[in-house]
N, C-alpha and C positions, 0 to 999 in steps of 0.2 A: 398196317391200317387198312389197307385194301382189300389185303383176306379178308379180315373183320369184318369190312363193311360187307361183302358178299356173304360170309355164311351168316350174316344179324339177317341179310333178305333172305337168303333160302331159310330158314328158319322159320319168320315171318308166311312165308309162302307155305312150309311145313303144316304149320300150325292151321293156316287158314283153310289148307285140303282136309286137315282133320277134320273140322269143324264141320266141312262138308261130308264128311264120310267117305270120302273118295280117294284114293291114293293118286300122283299126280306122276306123268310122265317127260321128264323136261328133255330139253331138244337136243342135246347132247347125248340121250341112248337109242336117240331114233335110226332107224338103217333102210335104208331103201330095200323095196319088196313085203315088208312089214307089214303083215292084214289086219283090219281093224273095225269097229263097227261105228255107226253113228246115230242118233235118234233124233227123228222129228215128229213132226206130225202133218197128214195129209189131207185128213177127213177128221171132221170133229175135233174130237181133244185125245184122241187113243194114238197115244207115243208107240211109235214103229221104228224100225233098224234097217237100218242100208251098209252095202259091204264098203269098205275105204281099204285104197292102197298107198302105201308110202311111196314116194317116187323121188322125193329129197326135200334139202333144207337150204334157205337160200337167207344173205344175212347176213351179221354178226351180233354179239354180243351190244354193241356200242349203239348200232343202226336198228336193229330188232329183228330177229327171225320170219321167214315165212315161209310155209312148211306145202309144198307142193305133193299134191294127194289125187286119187283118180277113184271116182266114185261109181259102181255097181249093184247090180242087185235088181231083184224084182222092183222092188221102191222107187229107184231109176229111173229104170223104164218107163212107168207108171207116171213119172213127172217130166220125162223129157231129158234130165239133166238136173243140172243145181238150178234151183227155181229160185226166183225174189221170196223172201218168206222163211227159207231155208238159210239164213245168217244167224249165227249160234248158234246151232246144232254140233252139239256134242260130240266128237270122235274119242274112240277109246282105244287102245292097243294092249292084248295083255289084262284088261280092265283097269289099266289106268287111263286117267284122264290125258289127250294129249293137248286140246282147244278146239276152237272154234272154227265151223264152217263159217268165212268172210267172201261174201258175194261180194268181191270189191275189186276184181279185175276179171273178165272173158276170153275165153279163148272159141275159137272156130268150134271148138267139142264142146259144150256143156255136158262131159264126164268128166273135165278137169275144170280143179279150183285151187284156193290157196288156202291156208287154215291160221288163224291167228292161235300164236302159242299161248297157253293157260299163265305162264307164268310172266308173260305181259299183261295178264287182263287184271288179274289178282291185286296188283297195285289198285286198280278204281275203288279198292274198299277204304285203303288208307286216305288222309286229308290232301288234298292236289293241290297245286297252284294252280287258279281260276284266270281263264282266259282276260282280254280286255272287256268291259259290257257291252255289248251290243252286236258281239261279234258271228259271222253269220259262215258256213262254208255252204258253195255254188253247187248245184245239181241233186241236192237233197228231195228226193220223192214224198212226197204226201200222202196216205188213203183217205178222201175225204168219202163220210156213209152219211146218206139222208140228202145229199144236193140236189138239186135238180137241175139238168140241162145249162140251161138259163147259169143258177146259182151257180155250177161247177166252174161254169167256162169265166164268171166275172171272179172268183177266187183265185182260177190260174192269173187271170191277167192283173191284179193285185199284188201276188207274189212273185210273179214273174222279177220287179224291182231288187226285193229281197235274195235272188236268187236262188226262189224253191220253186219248186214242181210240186201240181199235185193232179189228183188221176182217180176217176170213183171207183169207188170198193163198195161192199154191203155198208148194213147200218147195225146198229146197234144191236143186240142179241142177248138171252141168256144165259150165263154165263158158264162156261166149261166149271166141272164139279172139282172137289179137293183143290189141293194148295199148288204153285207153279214146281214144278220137278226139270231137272237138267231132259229137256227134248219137248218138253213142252212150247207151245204156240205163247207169244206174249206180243203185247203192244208198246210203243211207248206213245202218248197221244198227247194230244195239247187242248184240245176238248172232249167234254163226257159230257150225253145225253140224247137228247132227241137228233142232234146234229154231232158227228164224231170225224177230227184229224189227228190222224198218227202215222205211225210205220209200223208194220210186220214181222217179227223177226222169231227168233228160239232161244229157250234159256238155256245154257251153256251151263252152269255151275250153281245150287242153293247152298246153302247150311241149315241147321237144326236153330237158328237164331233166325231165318227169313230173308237175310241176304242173297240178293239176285247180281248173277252175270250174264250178260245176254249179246246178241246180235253179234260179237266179234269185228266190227268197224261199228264208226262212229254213228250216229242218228243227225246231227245236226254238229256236233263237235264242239257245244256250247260249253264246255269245263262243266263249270259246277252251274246245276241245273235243277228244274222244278216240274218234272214231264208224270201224268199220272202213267201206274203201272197196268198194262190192262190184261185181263183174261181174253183169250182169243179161241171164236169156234170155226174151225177154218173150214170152209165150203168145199174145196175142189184145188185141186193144182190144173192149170191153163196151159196147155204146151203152147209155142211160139218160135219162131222161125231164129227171132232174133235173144229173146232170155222165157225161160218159161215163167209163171208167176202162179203163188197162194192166192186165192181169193177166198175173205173169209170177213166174217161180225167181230168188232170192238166189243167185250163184254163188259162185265163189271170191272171195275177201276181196287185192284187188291195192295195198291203200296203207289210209293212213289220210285221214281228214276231221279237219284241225285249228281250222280257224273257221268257224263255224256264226252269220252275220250275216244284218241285213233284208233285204240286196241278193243273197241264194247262201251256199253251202257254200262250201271252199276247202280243199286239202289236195296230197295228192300220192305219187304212184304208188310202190311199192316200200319203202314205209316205214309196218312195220306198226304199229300204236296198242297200248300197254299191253294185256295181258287175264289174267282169271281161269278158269283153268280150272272147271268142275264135270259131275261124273259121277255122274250118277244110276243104281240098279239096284232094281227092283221087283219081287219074285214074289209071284205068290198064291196061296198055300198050298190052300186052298179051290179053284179049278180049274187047280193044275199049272202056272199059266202065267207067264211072267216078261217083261220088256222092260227096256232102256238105254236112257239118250241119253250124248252125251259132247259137251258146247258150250264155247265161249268166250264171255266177257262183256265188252264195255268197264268200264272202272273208274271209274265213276258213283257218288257216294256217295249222291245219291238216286235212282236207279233199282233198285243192282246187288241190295238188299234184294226189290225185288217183282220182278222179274224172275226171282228164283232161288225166291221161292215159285211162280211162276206157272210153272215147268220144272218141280218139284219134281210139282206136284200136277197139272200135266199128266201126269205119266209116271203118276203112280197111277192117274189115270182110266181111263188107256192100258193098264194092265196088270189092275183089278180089274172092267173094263168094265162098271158097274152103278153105282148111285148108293146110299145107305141106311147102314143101320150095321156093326159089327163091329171087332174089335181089329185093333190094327196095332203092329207093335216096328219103332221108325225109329233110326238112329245114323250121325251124324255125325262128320267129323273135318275142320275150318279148321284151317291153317295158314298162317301169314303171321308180321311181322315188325312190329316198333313203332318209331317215329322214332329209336331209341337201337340198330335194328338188332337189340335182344332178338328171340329166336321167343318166338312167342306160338301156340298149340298146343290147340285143342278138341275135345275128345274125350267126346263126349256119346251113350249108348244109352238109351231108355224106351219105355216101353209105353202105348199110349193106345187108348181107347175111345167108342163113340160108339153109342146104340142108333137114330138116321137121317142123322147128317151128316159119319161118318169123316172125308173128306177133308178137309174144311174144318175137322179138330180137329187133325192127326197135326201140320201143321206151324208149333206155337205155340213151341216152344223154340226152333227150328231159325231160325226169323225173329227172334226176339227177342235170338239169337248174335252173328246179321248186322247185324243194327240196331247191336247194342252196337261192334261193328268198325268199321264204314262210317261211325256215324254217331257215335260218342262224342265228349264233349265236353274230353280231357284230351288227343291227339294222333293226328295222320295215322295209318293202319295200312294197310301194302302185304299184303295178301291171297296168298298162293302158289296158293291151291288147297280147294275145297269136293268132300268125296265125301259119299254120299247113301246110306244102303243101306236100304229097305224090305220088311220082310214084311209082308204083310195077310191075313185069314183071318174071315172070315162067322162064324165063331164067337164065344159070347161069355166072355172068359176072365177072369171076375170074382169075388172071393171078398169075401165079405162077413166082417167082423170079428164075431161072435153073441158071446163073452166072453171075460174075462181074469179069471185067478187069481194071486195070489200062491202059490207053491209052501209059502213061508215068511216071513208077514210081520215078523217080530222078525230083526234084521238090524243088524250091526257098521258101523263105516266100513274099508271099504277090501274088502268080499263081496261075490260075485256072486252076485245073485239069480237066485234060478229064475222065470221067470216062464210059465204056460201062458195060450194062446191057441188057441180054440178058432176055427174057419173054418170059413165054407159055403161051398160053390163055385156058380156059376149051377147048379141044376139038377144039383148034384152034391151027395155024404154029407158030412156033415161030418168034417171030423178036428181034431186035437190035435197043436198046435206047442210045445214048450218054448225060451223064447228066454231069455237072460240079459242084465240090469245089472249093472254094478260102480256100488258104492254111492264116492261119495267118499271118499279118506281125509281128507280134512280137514273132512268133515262134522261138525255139533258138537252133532248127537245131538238124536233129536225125532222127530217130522215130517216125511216125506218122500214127495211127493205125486210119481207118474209117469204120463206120459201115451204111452199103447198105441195108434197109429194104422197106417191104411196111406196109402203117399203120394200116393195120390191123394185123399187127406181135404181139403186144401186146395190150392189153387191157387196155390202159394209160391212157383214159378220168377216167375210173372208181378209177383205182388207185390215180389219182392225185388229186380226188375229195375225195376221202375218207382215203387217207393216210396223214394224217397233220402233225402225229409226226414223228420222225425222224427215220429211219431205214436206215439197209442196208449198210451204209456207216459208216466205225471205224472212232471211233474219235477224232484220230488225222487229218484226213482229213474234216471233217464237217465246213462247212460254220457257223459261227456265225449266228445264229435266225434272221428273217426278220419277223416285226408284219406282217402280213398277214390283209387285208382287204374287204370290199365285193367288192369292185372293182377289187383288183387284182384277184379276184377269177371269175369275170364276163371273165376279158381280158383273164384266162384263158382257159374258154370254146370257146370265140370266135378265139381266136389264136389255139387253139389244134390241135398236126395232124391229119388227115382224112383217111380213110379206104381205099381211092384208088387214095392215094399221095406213090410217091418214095422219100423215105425221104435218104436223107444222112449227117452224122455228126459223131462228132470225136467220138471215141470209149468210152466207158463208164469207160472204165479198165486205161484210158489216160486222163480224164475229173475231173480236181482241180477243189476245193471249188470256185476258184475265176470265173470259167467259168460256174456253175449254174448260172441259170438266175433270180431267184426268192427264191426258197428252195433248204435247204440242205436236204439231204436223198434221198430216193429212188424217192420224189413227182418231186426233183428238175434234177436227173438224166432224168425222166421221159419228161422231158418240153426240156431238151438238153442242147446245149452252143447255143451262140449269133450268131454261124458261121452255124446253121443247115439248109439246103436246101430240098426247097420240090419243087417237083414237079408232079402235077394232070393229073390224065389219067380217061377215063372212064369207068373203072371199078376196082374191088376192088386188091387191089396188095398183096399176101401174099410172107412170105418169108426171110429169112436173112442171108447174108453175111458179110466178111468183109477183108478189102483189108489193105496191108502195102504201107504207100510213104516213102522215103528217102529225109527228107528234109535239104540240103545244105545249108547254111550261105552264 
């Protein structure tokens, strides 16, 4: 049974070197001293050959080979050693295929490397068992092209949690000519466009059907994966004291990368991978100036959240070029679909301020949207589409709440009170606002305590989004559990108060179970009663007060 099963895979593997037209050499006729060639690419897209020595085979069968080789040649030279970039590259002996150059341990020489054997990589075509979801391996590099300063350094510290790296590269580029060939430059990237993250690597093996094997170790080690395929125009090799490195343009996107295993990437030309679109646009009011980007994303449920902060607050950096404080109105709209096919539809505009660190303030709702899509815990959601609209302005567009009057505190059930609110603005006169309550009709006469704030008095999107369980409130008073859904949790970022609404509603110290709207606890205090009022001004309203009526039967 045992033969069987080994000559069904070399068989298997037989067929699949066919198919690439390559005869293959497996690790059993290799012999140390063995001279052999390999193909990459340094400049541009023109595939070039470096000399390779066999030096041995380290391994087994059970554990997987790794094939220790020492690399020379003009080409060498020219790069310092095995350079980052240089993972996939082809070695041949004989003109058979032997595997792939894996930048995946150093030694004191960058003339020695290790070579992943071809007929470990081969299996990436067949169907795999898929990792757990969400599963991440530590010290994965990044090239991020298009960032700026600003935008690179808040994306490392983003990912830093995640356990990736990332590090600027060029930006996006025209794309090398013809189809990807075994020594060719490739990407695999997690975004395409004005803004571009991936890795660098070489293709190692095609076929006459478009099948790609590449990089010889893993890219992220995600199992079964969704990475577009990229054409790569490589700049220059970098020498370096410590690894030398490709620097080169993400080109066009020609297939996708469907497994992402120990031994390579694996995928295939002409079939492109799921993506979300997002278009970002930023003016700054303050000096006249504006910028876009317009990118695709793979659909990652743990990336596609920091990824889309890190374009987001990229383009701001890019368009308000200064670091510090000032207001900013950002409004978003996701749209996508929920496992039953429902659209699911977010449509969110607020105002946020900051007097040193804007940037790192505007995009707390906006992620916490994303989170709640990508990452909730009640069903899958296919995403259509993220737009982004930002204005920012050096200004500071703050009113402070100084007092609140009752117009008329003796009051009916079912009247709307008068209620005045008087405002400072930063460095501006005060004025006088008249805003109205309607008093319950089934109020039942007493006591009636209301609370005069602006929305930025508390920090309630964050809390209502992340406080699920119940607090705060003794329980005898607690509303009976309400399953929660991912729609009630969309309607309650689109409904939430805004930053520079005057909100008013009955006092929280006076607010029964039966008057939450949704939850009991603090989430449910947080969202108000059925009777709350708001009213938008433009700019952000801080502040809180709170008034007694005398309501008469």
């Amino acid at each position: 049974m045992k033969i069987f099963v080994i000559a069904l895979l070399l068989c298997c593997q037989m067929l699949a070197a066919a198919a690439g037209n390559v005869p293959l050499m497996p690790v059993r006729d290799l012999r140390p001293g063995m001279q052999g060639v390999g193909k990459t690419v340094i400049s541009g897209d023109t595939i070039e050959n470096f000399n390779v020595e066999i030096l041995g085979v380290s391994g087994s069968e059970a554990t997987g080979y790794s094939i220790f080789v020492r690399l020379y040649g003009d080409l060498i030279e020219k790069t310092g050693g095995v350079a980052q970039g240089m993972s996939g590259s082809p070695v041949y002996v004989d003109g058979r295929l032997v595997g792939a150059v894996a930048f995946g341990r150093t030694f004191n020489d960058p003339h020695y490397c290790f070579l992943t054997s071809i007929g470990s990589m081969l299996p990436l075509l067949d169907k795999p068992r898929p990792l757990p979801a969400g599963w991440l391996t530590k010290g994965t590099s990044l090239l991020a092209g298009g960032f700026t300063d600003y935008g690179l350094a808040y994306l490392q510290e983003k990912l830093k949690p995640l356990g990736l790296e990332a590090v600027g590269s060029g930006g996006t580029s025209a794309a090398a000519s013809g189809s990807l060939q075994p020594g060719s430059a490739v990407g695999a990237s997690l975004m395409q466009g004005d803004l571009t993250l991936g890795a660098m690597g070489t293709v190692t093996w095609t076929d006459d059907s478009g099948r790609v094997l590449a990089f010889g170790h893993p890219f992220m080690q995600r199992g079964d994966s969704n990475f577009f395929m990229n054409k790569v125009w490589v700049l220059g090799v970098v020498p370096n004291m410590q690894s030398s490195y490709k620097v080169g343009n993400m080109g066009e996107a020609v297939g996708s990368f469907t497994q992402d295993r120990a031994s390579g990437i694996g995928g295939k030309q002409g079939t492109q991978p799921k993506t979300i679109p997002l278009f970002v646009t930023v003016n700054d009011s303050s000096r006249g100036q504006g910028t876009s980007i317009r990118v695709r994303l793979v659909e990652d449920e743990m990336l596609v959240p920091t990824i889309v902060d890190a374009a987001v607050i990229n383009t701001l950096s890019k368009a308000v070029d200064r670091n510090g404080g000032g207001t900013a109105k950002l409004h978003f709209i996701i749209t996508g679909v929920d496992s039953k096919k429902q659209m699911l539809h977010i449509d969110r505009e607020n105002m946020f301020y900051s007097s040193d660190s804007l940037l790192k303030n505007v995009n707390v709702e906006l992620m916490e949207a994303v989170n709640i899509l990508m990452q909730n815990k009640f069903e899958p959601v296919n995403i259509y589409g993220i737009t982004v609209e930002a204005e920012v302005s050096e200004q500071v567009q703050v009113a402070e709440i100084q007092s609140v009057r009752a117009v008329n505190k003796n009051v009916r059930p079912g009247d709307k009170a008068a209620v005045e609110v008087v405002m400072k603005p930063y460095r501006g006169a005060e004025f006088t606002k008249t805003v109205y309550f309607k008093v319950p009709k089934d109020h039942p006469g007493g006591r009636l305590a209301l609370n005069v704030r602006g929305g930025s008095s508390m920090a309630w999107v964050m809390n209502l989004l992340r406080k699920q369980q119940e607090e705060g409130v003794p329980a005898a008073q607690q509303k009976k559990e309400t399953r929660r859904t991912l729609g009630d949790f969309v309607r309650s970022v689109n409904n939430a108060d805004k930053n520079n609404e005057l909100i008013i509603d009955i006092a929280t110290g006076q607010m029964n179970p039966e008057m939450m709207q949704n939850d009991a606890g603090l989430a449910g205090l947080l969202q108000g009663s059925p009777f709350k009022q708001k009213y938008p001004f433009d700019f952000i309203i801080d502040g809180e007060e709170e008034i007694v009526l005398e309501v008469s039967k």
